[in-house]
N, C-alpha and C positions, 0 to 999 in steps of 0.2 A: 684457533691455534695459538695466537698469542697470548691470550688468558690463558690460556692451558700454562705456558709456557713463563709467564710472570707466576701465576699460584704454585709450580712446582718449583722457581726460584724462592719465591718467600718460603716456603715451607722447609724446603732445603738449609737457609740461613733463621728461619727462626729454629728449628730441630739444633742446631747448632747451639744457640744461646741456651736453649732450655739445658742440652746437653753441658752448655760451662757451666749453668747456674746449679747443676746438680754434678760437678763434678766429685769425683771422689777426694776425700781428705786425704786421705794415703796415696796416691799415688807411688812416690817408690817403692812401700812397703808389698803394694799390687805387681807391681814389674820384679821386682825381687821373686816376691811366689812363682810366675810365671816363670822366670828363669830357671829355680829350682826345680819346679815341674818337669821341664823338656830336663834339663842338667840329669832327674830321676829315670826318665823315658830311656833317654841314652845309657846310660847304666846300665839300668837294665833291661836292653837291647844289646849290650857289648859282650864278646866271648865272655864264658864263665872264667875261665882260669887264665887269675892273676896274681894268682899265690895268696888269694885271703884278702888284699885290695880292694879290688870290686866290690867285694859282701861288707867290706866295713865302709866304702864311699858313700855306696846306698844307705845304710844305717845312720851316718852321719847327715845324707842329704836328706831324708826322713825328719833326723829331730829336727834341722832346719826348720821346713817346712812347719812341722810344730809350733817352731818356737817364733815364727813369720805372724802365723795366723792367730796365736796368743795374744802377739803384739799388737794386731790388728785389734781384736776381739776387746783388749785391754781398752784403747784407743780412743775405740766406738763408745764405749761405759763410763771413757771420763771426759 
């Protein structure tokens, strides 16, 4: 039980280190997507009628997201 119990600790904290040593370079640019993500969900999830609001938030929250993953995309290339 306590080998068990020491290997699932080491494994736990090395999965960690690998996890830093591979972390992502973007990080903000990641949390930003995700926020526009769910920000997209809600949208559109909310009553339609907001006088034309809504359909152009989404549009906007759209190129976002485009223009996130560009950034990204750009990033990773140089």
């Amino acid at each position: 039980m306590r080998r068990t119990l020491v290997a699932v600790t080491a494994a736990f904290f090395l999965g960690g280190f690998a996890n830093h040593a591979y972390a992502d370079r973007q990080p903000k640019m990641r949390d930003a997507l995700a926020h526009l993500e769910r920000a997209l969900t809600s949208l559109k999830n909310a009553n339609a009628d907001k006088g034309g609001h809504r359909v152009k938030a989404i549009e906007l929250t759209e190129g976002a997201l485009s223009e996130v993953r560009e950034g990204i995309k750009f990033d990773n290339q140089h």
